[in-house]
N, CA, C and O atoms as CSV, one atom per row, in Angstrom:
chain,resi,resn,atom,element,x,y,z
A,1,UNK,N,N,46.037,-0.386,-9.665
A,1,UNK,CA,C,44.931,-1.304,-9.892
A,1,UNK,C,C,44.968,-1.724,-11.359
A,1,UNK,O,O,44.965,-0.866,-12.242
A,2,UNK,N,N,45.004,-3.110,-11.653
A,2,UNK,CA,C,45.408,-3.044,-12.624
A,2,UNK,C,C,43.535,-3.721,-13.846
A,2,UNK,O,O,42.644,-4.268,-13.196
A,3,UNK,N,N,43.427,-3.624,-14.662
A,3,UNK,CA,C,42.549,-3.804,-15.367
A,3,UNK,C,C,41.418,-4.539,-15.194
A,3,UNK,O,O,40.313,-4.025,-15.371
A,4,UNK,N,N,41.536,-5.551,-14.905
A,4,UNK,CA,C,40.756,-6.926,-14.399
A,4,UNK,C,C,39.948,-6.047,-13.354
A,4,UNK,O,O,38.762,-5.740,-13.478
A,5,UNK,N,N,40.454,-5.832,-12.715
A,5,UNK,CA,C,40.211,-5.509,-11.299
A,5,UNK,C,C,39.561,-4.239,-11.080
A,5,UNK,O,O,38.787,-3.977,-10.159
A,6,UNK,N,N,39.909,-3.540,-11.926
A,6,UNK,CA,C,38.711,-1.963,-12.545
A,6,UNK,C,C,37.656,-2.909,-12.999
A,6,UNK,O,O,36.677,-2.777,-12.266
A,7,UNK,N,N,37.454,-3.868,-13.975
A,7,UNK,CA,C,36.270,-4.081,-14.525
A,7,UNK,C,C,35.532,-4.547,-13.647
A,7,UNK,O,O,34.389,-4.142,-13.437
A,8,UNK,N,N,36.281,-5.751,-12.827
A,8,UNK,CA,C,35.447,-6.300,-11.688
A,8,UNK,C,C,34.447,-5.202,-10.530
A,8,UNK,O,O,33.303,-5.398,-10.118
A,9,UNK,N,N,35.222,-4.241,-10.289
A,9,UNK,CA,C,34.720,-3.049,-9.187
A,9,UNK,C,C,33.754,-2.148,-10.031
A,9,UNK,O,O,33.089,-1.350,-9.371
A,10,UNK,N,N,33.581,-2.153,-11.343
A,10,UNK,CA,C,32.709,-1.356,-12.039
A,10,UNK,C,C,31.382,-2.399,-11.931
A,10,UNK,O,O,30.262,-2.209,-11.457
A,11,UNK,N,N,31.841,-3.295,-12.419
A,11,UNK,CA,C,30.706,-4.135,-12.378
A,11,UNK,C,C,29.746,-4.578,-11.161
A,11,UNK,O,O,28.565,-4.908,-11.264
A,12,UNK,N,N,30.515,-4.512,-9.993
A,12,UNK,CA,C,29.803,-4.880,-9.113
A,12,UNK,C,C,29.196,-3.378,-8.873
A,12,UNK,O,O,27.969,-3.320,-8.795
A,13,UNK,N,N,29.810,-2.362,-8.770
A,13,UNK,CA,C,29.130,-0.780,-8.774
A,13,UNK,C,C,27.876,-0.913,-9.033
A,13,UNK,O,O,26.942,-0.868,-8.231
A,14,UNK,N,N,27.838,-1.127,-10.493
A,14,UNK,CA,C,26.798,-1.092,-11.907
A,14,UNK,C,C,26.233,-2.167,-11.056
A,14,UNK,O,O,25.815,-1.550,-10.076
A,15,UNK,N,N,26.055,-3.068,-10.926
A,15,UNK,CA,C,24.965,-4.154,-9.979
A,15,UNK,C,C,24.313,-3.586,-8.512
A,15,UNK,O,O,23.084,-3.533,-8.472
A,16,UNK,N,N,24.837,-3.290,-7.677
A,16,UNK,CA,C,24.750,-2.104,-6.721
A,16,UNK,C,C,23.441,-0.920,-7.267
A,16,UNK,O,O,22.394,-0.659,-6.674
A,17,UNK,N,N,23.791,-0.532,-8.177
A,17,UNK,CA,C,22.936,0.616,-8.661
A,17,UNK,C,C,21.845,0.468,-9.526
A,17,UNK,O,O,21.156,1.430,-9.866
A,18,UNK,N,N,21.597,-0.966,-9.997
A,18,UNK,CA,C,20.571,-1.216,-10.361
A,18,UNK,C,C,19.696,-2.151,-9.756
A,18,UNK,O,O,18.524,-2.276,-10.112
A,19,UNK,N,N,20.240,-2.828,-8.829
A,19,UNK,CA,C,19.742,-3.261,-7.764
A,19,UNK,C,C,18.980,-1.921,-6.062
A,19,UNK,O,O,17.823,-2.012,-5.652
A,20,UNK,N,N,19.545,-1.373,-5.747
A,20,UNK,CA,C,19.324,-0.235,-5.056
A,20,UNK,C,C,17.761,0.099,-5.077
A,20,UNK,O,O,17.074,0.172,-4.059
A,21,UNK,N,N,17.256,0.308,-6.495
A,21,UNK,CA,C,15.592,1.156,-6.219
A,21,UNK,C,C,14.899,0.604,-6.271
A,21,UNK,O,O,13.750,1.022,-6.411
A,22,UNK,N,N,15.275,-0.934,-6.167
A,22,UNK,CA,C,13.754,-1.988,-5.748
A,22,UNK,C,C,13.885,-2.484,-4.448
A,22,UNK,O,O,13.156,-3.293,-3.874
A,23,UNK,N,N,15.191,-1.745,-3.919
A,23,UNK,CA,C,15.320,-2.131,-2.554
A,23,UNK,C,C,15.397,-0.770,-1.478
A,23,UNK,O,O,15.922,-0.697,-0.367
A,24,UNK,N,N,14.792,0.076,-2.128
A,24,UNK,CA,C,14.946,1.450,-1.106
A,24,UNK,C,C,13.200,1.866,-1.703
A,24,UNK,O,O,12.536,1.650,-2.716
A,25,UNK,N,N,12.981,2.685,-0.165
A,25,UNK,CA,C,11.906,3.092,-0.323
A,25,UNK,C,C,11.392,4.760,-1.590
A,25,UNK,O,O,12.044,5.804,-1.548
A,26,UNK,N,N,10.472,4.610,-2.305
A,26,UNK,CA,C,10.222,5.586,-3.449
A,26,UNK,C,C,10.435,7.053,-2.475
A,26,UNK,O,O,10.099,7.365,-1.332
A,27,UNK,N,N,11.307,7.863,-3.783
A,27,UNK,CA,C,11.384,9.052,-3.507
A,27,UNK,C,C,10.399,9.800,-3.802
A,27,UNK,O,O,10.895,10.906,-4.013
A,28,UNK,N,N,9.428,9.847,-3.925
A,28,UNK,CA,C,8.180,10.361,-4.824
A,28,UNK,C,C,7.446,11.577,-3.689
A,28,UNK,O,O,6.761,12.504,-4.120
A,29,UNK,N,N,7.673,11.416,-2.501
A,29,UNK,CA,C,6.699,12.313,-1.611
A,29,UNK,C,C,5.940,11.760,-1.093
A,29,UNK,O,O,5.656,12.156,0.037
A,30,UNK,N,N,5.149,10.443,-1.702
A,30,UNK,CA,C,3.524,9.890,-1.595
A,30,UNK,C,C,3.883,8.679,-0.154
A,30,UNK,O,O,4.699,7.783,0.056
A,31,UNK,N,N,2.597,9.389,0.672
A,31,UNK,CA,C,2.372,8.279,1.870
A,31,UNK,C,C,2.353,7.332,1.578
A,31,UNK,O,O,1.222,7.346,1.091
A,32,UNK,N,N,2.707,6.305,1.424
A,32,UNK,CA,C,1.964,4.786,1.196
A,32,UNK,C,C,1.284,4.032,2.825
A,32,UNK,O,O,0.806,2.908,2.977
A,33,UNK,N,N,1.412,4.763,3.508
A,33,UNK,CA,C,0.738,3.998,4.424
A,33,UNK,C,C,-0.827,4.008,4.975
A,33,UNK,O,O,-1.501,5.037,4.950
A,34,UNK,N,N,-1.301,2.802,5.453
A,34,UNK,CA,C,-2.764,2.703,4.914
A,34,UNK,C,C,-2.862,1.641,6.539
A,34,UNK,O,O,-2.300,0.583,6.824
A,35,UNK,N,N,-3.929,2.600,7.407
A,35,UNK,CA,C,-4.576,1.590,8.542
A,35,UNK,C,C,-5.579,0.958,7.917
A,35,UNK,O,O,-6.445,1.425,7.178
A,36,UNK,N,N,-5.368,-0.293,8.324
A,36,UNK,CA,C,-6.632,-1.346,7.693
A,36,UNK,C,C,-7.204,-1.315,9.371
A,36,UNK,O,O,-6.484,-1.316,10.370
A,37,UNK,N,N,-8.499,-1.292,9.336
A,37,UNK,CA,C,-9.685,-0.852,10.848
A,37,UNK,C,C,-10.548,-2.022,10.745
A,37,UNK,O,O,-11.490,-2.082,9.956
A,38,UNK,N,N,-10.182,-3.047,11.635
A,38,UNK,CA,C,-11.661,-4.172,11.551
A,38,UNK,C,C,-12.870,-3.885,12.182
A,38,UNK,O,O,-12.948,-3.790,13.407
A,39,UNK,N,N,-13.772,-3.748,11.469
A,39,UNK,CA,C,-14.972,-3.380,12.041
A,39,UNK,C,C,-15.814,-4.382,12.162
A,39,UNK,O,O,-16.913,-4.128,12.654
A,40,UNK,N,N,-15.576,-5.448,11.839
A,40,UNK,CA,C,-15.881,-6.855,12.001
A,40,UNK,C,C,-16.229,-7.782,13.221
A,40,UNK,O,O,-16.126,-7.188,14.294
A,41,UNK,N,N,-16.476,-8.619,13.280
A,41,UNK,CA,C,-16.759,-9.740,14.304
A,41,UNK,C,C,-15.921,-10.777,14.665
A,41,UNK,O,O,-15.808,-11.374,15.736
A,42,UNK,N,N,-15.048,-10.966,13.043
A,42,UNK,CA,C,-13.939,-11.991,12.973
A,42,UNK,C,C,-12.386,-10.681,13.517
A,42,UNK,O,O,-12.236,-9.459,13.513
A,43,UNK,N,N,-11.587,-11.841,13.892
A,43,UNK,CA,C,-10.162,-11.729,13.806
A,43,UNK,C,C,-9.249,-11.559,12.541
A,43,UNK,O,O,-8.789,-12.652,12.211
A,44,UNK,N,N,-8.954,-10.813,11.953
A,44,UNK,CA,C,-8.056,-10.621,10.681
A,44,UNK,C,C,-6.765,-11.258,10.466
A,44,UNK,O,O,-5.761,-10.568,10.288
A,45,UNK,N,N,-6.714,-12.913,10.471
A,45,UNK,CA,C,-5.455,-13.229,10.631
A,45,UNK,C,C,-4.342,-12.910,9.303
A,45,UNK,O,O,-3.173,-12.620,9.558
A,46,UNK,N,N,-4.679,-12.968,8.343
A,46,UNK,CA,C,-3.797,-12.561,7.268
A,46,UNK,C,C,-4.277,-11.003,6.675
A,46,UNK,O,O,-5.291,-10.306,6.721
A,47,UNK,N,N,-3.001,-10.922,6.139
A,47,UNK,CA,C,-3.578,-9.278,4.989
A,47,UNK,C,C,-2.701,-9.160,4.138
A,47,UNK,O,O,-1.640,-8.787,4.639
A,48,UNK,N,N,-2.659,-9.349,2.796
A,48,UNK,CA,C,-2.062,-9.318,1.924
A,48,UNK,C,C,-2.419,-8.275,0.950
A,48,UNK,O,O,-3.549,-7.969,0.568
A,49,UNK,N,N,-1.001,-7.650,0.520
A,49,UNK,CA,C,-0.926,-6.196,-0.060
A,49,UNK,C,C,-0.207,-6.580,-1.627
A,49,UNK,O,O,1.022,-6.609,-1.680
A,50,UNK,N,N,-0.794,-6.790,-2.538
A,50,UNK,CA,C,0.200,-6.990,-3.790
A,50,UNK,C,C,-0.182,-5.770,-4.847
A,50,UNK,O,O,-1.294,-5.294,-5.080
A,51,UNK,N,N,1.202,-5.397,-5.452
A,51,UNK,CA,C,1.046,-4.580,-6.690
A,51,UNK,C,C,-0.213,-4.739,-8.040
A,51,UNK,O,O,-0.184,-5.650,-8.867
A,52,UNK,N,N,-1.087,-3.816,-8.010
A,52,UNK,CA,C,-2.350,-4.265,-8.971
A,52,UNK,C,C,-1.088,-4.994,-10.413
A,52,UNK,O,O,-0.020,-4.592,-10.874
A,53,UNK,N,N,-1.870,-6.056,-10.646
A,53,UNK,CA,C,-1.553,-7.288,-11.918
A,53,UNK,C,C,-0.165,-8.036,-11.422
A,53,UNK,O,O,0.803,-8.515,-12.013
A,54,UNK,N,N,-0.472,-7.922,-10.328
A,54,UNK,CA,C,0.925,-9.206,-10.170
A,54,UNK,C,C,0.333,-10.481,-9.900
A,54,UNK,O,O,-0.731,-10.254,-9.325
A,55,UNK,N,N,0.511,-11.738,-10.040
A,55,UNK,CA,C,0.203,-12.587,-10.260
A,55,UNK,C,C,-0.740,-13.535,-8.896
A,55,UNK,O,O,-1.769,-14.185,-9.080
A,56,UNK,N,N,-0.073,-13.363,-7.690
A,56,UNK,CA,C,0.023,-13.868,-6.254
A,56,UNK,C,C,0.151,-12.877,-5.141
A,56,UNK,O,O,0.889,-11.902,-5.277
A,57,UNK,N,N,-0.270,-13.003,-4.466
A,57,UNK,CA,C,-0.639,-12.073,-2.961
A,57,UNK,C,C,0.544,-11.724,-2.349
A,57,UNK,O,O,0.539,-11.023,-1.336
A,58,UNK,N,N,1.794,-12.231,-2.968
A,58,UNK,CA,C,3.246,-11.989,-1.921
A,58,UNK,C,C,3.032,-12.446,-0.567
A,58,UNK,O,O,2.331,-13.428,-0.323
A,59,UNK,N,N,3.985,-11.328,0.885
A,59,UNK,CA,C,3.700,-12.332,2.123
A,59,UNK,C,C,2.744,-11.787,2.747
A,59,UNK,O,O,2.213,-10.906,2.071
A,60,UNK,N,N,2.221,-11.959,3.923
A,60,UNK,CA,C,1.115,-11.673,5.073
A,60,UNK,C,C,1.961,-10.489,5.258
A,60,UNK,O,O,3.128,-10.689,5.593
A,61,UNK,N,N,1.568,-9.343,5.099
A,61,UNK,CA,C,1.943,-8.221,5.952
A,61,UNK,C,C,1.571,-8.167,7.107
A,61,UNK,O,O,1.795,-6.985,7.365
A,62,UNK,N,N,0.991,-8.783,8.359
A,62,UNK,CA,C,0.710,-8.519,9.376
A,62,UNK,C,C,2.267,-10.104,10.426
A,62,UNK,O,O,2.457,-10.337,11.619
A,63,UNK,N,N,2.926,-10.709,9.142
A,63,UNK,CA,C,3.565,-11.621,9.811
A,63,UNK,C,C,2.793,-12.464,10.983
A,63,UNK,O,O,1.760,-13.084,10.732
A,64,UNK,N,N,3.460,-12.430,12.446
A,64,UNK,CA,C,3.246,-13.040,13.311
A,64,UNK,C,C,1.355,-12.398,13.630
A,64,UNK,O,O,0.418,-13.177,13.802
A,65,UNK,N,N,1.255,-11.229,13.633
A,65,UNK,CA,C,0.569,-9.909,14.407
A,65,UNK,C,C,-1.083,-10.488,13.677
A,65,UNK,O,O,-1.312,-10.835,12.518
A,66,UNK,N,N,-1.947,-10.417,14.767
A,66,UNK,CA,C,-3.242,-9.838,14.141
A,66,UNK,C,C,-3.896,-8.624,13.919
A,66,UNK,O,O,-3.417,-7.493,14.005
A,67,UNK,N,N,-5.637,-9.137,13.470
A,67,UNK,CA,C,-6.377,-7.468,13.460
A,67,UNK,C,C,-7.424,-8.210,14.460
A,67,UNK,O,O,-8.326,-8.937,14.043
A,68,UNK,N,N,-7.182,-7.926,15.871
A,68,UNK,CA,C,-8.439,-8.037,16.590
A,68,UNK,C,C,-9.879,-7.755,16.325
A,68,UNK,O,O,-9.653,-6.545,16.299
A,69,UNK,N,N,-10.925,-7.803,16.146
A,69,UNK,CA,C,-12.438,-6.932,15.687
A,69,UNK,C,C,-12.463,-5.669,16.912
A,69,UNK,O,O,-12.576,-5.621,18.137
A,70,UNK,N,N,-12.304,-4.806,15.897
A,70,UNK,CA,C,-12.389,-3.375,16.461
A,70,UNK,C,C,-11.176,-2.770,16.196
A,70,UNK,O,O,-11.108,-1.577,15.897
A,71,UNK,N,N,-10.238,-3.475,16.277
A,71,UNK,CA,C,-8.896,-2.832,16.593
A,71,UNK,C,C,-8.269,-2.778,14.889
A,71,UNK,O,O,-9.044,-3.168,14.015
A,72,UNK,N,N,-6.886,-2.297,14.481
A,72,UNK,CA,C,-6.612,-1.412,13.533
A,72,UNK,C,C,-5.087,-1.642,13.674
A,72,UNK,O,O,-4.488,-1.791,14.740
A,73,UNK,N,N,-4.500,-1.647,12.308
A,73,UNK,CA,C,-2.942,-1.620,12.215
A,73,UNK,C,C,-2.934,-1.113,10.697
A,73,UNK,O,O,-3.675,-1.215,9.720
A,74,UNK,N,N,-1.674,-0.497,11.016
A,74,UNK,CA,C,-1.055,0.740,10.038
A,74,UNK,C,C,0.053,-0.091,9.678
A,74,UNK,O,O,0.867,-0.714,10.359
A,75,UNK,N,N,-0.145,0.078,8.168
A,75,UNK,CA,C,0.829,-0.694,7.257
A,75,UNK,C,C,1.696,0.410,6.194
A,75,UNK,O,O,1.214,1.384,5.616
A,76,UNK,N,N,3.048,-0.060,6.149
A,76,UNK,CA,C,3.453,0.687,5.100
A,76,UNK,C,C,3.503,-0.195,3.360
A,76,UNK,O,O,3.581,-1.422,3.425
A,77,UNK,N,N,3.474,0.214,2.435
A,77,UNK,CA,C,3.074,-0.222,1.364
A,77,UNK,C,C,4.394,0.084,0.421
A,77,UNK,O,O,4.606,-0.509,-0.637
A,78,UNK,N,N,5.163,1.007,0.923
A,78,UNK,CA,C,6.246,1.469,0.162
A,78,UNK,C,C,7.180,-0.020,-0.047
A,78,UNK,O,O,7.453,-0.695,0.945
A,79,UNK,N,N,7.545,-0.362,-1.182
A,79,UNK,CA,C,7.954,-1.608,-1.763
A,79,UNK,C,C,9.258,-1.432,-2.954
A,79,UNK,O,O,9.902,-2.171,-3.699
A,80,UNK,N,N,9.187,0.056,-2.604
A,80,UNK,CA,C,10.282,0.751,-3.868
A,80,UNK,C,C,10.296,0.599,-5.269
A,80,UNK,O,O,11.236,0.508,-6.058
A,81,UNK,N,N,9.172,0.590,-5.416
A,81,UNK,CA,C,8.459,0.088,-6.709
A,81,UNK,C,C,7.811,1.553,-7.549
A,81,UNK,O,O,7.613,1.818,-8.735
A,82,UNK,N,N,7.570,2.467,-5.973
A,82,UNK,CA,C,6.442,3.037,-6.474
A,82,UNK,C,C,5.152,3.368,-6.837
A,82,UNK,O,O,4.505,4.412,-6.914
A,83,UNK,N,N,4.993,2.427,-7.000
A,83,UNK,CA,C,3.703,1.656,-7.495
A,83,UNK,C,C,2.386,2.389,-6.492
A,83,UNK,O,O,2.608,2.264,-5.288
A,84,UNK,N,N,0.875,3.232,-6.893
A,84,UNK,CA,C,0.225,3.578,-5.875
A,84,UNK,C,C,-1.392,2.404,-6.040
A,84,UNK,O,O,-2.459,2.302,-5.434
A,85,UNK,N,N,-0.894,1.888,-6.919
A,85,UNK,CA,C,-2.218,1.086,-6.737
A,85,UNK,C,C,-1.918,-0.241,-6.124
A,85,UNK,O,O,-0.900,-0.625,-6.700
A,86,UNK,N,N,-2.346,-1.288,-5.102
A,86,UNK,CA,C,-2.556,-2.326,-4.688
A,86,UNK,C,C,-3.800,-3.019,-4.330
A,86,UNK,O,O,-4.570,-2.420,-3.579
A,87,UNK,N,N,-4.136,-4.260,-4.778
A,87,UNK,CA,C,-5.063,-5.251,-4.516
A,87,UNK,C,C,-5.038,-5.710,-3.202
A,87,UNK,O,O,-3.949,-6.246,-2.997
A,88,UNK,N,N,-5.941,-5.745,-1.972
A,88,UNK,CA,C,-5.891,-6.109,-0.939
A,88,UNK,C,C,-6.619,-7.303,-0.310
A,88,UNK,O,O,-7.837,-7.166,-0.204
A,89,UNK,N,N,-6.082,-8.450,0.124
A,89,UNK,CA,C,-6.971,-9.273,0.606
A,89,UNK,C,C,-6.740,-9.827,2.284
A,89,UNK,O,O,-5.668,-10.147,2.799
A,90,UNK,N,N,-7.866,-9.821,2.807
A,90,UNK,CA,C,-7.899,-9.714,4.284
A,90,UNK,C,C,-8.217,-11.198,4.659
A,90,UNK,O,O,-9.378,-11.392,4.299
A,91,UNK,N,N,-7.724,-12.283,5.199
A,91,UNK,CA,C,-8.424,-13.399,6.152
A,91,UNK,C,C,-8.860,-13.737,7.285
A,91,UNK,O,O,-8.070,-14.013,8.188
A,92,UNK,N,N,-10.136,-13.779,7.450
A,92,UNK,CA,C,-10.263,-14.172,8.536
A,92,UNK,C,C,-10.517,-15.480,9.507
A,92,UNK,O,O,-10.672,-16.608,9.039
A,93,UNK,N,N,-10.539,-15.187,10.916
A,93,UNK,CA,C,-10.367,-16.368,11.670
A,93,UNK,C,C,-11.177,-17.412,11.530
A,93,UNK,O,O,-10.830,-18.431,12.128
A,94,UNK,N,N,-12.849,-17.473,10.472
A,94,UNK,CA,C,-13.230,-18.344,10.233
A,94,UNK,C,C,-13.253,-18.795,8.693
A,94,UNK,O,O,-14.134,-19.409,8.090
A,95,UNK,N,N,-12.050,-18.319,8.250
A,95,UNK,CA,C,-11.460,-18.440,6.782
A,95,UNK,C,C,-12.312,-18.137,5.405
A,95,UNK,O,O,-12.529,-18.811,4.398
A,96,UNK,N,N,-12.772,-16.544,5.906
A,96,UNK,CA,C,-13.890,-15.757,4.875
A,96,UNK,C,C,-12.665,-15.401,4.513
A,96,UNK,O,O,-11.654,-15.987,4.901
A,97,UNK,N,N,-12.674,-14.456,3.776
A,97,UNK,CA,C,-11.771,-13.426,3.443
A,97,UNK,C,C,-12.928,-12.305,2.044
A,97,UNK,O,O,-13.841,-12.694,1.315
A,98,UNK,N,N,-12.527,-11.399,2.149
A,98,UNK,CA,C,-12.444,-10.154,1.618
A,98,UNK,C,C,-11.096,-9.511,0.805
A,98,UNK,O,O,-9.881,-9.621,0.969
A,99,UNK,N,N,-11.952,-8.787,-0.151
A,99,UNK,CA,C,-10.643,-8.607,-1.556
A,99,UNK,C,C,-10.852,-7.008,-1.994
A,99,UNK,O,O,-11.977,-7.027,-2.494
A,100,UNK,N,N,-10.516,-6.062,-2.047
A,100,UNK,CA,C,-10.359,-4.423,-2.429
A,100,UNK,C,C,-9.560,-4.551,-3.378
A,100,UNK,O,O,-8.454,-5.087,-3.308
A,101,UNK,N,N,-10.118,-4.014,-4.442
A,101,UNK,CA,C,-8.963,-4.047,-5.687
A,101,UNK,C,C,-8.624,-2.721,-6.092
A,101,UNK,O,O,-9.295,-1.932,-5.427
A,102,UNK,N,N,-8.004,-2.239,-6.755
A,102,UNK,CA,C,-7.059,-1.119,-7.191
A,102,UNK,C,C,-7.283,0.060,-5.995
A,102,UNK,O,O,-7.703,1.212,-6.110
A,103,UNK,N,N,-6.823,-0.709,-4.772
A,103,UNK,CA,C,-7.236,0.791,-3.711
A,103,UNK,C,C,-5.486,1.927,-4.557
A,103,UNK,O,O,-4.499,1.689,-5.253
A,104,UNK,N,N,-6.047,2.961,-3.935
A,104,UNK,CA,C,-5.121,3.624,-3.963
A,104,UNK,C,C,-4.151,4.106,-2.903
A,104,UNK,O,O,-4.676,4.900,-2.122
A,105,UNK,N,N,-2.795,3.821,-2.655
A,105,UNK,CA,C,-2.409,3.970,-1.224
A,105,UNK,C,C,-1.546,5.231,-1.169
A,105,UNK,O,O,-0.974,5.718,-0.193
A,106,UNK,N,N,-1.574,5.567,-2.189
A,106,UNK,CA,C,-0.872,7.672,-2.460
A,106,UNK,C,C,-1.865,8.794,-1.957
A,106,UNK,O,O,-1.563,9.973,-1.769
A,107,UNK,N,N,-2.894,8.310,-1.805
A,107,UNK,CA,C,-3.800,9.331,-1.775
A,107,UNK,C,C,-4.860,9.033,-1.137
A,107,UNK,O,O,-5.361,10.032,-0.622
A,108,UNK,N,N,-5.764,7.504,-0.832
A,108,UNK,CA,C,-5.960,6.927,0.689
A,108,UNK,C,C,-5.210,6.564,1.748
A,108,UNK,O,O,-4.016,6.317,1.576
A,109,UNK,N,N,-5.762,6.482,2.934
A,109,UNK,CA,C,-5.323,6.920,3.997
A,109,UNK,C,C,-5.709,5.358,5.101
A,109,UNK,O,O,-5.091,4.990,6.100
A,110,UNK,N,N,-6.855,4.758,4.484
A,110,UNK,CA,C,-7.249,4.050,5.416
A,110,UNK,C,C,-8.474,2.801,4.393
A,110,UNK,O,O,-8.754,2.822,3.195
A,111,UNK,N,N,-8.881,1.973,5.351
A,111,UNK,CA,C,-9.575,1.044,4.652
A,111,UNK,C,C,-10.625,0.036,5.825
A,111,UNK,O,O,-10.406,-1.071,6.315
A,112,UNK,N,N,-11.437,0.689,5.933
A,112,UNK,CA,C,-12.927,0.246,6.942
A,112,UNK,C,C,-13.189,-1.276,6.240
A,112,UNK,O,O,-13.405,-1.509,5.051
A,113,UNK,N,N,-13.100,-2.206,7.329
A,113,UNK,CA,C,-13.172,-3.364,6.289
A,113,UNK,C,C,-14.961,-3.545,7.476
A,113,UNK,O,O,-15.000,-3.131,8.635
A,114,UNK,N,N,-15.843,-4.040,6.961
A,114,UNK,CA,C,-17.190,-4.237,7.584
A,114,UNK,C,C,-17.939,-5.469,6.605
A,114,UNK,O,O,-17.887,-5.809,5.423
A,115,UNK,N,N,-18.869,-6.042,8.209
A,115,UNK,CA,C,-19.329,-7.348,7.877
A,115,UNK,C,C,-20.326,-7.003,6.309
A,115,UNK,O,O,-20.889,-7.926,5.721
């Protein structure tokens, strides 16, 4: 193997490995997962989970899926970041929405959202 070609394979290594822990889930121990429970009247069509001080809500964690009123979905939060604090905002089907700020998702478990 001649020189070029070591640097090239190091380099992409070295890219590989610093790329890797924002794309794998935290080794830390800590649950990140968090049932959001509508206790509501409305339908929960969006739910957005972003890292406390990031700028924008990122995507709908619920994608295609709703939160029926009554009914409940379990989200994972792990983002490989680490990170245990997130800002939460919920929409609903008559386009209220609701906002929880610095929940903690290492050490809560769940999140009663009510009219």
């Amino acid at each position: 193997m001649n020189l070029k070609k070591i640097s090239v394979a190091a380099s992409v290594l070295a890219a590989f490995f610093v790329a890797t822990p924002a794309m794998a889930a935290c080794n830390d121990g800590k649950d990140r997962r968090v049932t959001i429970i509508n206790d509501t009247s409305f339908t929960i069509m969006y739910l957005y989970g972003s890292n406390v001080g990031e700028d924008d809500w990122q995507e709908d964690v619920l994608g295609d899926d709703v939160v029926q009123p009554g009914g409940k979905v379990t989200v994972n939060f792990d983002d490989g970041t680490c990170y245990c604090y997130f800002d939460f905002k919920a929409v609903f089907d008559d386009e209220s929405e609701t906002i929880r700020n610095r929940y903690n998702v290492c050490t809560e478990s769940s999140w009663r959202i009510y009219e």
